[in-house]
C-alpha positions as CSV (number, residue, x, y, z in Angstrom):
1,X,-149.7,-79.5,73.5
2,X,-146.6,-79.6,73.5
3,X,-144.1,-76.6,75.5
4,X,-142.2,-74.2,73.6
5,X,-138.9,-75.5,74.4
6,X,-139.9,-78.8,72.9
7,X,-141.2,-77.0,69.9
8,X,-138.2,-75.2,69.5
9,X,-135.9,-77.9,70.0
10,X,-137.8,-80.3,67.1
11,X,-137.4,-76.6,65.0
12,X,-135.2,-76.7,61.8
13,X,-135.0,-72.9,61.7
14,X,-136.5,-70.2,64.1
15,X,-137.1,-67.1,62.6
16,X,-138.4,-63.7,64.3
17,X,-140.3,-66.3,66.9
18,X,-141.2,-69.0,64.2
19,X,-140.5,-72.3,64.5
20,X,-140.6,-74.1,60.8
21,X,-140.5,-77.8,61.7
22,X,-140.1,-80.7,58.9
23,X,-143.0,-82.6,58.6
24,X,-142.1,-85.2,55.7
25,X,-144.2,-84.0,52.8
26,X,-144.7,-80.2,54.4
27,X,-143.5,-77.9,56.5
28,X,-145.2,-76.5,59.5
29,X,-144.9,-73.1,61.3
30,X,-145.6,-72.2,64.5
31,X,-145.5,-68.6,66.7
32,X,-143.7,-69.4,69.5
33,X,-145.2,-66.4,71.5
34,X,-148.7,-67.7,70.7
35,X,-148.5,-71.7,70.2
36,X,-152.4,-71.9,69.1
37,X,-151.4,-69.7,65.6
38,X,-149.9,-72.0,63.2
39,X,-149.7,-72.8,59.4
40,X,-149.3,-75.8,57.1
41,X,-147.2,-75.6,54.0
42,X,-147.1,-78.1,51.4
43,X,-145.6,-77.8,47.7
44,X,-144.5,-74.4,48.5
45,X,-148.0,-73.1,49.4
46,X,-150.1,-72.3,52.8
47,X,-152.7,-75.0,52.7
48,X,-154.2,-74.4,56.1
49,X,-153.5,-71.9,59.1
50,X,-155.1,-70.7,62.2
51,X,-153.6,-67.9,62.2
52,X,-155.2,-64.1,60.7
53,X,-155.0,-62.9,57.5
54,X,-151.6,-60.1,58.5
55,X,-150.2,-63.2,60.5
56,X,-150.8,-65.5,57.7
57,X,-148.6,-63.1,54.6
58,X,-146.1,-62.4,57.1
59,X,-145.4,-66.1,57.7
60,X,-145.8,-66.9,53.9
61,X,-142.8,-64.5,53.1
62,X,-140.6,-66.1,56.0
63,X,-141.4,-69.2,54.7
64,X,-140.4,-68.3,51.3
65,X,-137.5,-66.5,52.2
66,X,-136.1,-69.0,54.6
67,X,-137.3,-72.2,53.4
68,X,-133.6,-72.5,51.4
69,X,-132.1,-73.0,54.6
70,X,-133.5,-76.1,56.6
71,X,-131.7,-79.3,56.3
72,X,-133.4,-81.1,53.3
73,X,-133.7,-78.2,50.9
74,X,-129.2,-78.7,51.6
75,X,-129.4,-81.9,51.1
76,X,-131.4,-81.0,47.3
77,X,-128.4,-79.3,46.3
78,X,-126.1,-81.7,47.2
79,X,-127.6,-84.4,44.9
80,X,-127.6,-84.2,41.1
């Protein structure tokens, strides 16, 4: 398992002790203060989490509203 400071350092964005981290395809989240709780987004949506259900629709609305601000959703807007 990795240690929080290498989580946090492969981190796009950290928010409220989050770390969203590009994947490729998805985008996964982890609690910094409690590395074992974690979720899996892909197309927008939570496809698998070990985290509990309070846990779990607090990180879906960080992810949706901070998503917009890791690197490749910039790089989206820069292309036409």
């Amino acid at each position: 398992m990795p240690s929080i400071e290498e989580l946090a350092n492969a981190a796009d964005i950290i928010v409220q002790g989050y770390a969203f981290i590009d994947k490729g395809e998805g985008i996964t989240v982890i609690n910094l203060h409690n590395t074992k709780h974690a979720a899996y987004f892909y197309n927008d949506e939570m496809v698998e989490t070990t985290m509990d259900d309070i846990e779990a629709y607090k990180v879906s609305k960080l992810y949706k509203d901070n998503v917009k601000y890791m690197e490749r959703n910039y790089a989206k807007i820069l292309w036409f």
